[in-house]
N, C-alpha and C positions, 0 to 999 in steps of 0.2 A: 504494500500500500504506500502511496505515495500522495503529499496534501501540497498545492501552492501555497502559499502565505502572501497577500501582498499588503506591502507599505505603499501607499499611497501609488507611483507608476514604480517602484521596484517590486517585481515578483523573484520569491525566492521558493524552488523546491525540496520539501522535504522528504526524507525517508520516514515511512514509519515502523517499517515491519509488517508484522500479521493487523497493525491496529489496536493491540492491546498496551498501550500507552496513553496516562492522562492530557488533556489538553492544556495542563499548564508544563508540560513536558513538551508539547509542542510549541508551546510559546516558547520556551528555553531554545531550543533548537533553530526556530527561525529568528530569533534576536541573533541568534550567534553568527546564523550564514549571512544576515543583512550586514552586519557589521560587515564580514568581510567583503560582500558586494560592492558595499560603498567606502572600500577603504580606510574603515575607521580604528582607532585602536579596541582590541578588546575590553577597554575602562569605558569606552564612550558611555554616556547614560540614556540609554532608553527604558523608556515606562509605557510598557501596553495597557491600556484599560481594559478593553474589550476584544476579543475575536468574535468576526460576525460569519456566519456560513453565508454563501450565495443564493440562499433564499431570504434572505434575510434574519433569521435567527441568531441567538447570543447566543453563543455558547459558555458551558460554565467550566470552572476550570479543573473540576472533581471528576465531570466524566470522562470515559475512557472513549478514545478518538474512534474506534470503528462501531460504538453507537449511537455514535451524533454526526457522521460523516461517511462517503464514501471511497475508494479509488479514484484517487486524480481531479477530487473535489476541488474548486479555488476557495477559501475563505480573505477577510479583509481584517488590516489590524484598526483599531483605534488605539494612534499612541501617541507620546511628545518626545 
């Protein structure tokens, strides 16, 4: 399974395995590839609020990514 994550027009793709990983696992993971997208150092400070699914759903950050999402799903970040 595999999740886009996008910041704002950066999208970054995630691995996730079989899916049984929480979505604040997921947020860790795509903070970490955007940093290196946009060549920042690993201190930089990002804060997600929200991940939103593409139907427009929040997602929360206890549940476990493949039953709130699917393969190759895109979600959006809310973040500063």
């Amino acid at each position: 399974m595999k999740v886009t994550v996008c910041f704002g027009r950066t999208r970054v793709v995630v691995p996730c395995g079989d899916g049984n990983m929480k979505v604040f696992s997921l947020i860790q993971q795509a903070v970490t590839r955007y940093k290196k997208a946009i060549a920042k150092d690993p201190n930089y400070w990002i804060q997600v609020h929200r991940l939103e699914h593409g139907d427009g759903g929040i997602l929360d950050l206890d549940d476990t990514l493949c039953d709130v999402a699917d393969d190759k799903d895109r979600v959006s970040t809310d973040c500063s």
